[in-house]
N, C-alpha and C positions, 0 to 999 in steps of 0.2 A: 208397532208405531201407533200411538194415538190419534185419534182423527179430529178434526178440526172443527169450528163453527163460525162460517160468518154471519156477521152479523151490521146489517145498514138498516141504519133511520135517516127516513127523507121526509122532505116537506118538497110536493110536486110544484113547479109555479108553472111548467107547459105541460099538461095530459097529451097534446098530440106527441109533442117530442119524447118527453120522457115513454112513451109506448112503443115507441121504434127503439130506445134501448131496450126496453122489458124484453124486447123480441129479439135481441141481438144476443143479450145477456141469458138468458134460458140455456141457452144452445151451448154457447162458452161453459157457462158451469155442469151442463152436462157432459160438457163433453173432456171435464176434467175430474170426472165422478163426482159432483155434486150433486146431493139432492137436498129439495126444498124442504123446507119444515115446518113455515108459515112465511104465510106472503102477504101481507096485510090482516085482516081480519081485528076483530075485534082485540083492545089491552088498554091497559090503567100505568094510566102515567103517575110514579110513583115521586121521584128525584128527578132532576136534571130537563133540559129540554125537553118538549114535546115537540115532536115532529108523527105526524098524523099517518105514517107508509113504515112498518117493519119489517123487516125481511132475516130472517133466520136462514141457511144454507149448512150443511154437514157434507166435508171433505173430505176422503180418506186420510189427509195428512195436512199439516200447513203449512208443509213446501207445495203440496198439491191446491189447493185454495191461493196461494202465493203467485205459484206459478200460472194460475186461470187469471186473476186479476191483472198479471203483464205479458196474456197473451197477444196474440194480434187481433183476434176473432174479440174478446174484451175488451179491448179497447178500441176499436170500432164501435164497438156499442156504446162505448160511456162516453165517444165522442157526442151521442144525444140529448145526453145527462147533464152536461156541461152546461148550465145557460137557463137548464130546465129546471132544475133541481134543488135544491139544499141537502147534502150528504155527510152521514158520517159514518165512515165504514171501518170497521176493526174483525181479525180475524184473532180466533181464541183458541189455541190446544186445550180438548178435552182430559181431564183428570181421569186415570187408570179404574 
C-alpha cells in the first residue's frame, strides 16, 4: 500500500491559539504513524497563495492520514485552529 503525504499551508492570525493545536495535533498524527517532514522552515513561493507555515506529514497509508484527520484526538486540536488560522490541507498518495 503506498503511503501518504499530508500536506497544510497556513497563515497563523492567533500564535497562542494555534499552539495549543500544534500540541494537540503532534500526538494525533503520531499516534496514527505520521511522521513530520517539515514543519515550517524556510521555502520559495513559486504559484499560488502564499501562506507563510508549511507542513509536510507522511502516512503509512491515506485511509491512515484520513483516518487521523477524523479522529477524536484531531479534532479536538483543530478545534484551536478554527478562528486562528487560515488552512489548506490536502493529503496525497505517494507514487510506487
Amino acid at each position: 500500500m503506498p503511503t501518504a503525504l499530508w500536506i497544510a499551508h497556513v497563515e497563523v492570525t492567533d500564535a497562542e491559539a494555534y499552539g495549543r493545536y500544534a500540541q494537540g495535533a503532534t500526538g494525533a498524527i503520531a499516534a496514527h504513524g505520521g511522521v513530520f517532514l517539515a514543519r515550517g522552515g524556510r521555502y520559495v513561493q513559486l504559484e499560488g497563495n502564499d501562506r507563510p507555515r508549511n507542513v509536510v506529514a507522511r502516512f503509512p497509508s491515506l485511509e491512515a492520514a484520513v483516518a487521523c484527520y477524523n479522529s477524536p484526538e484531531y479534532q479536538a486540536a483543530l478545534a484551536h485552529a478554527k478562528g486562528a488560522s487560515v488552512r489548506d490541507l490536502v493529503v496525497v498518495e505517494e507514487s510506487a
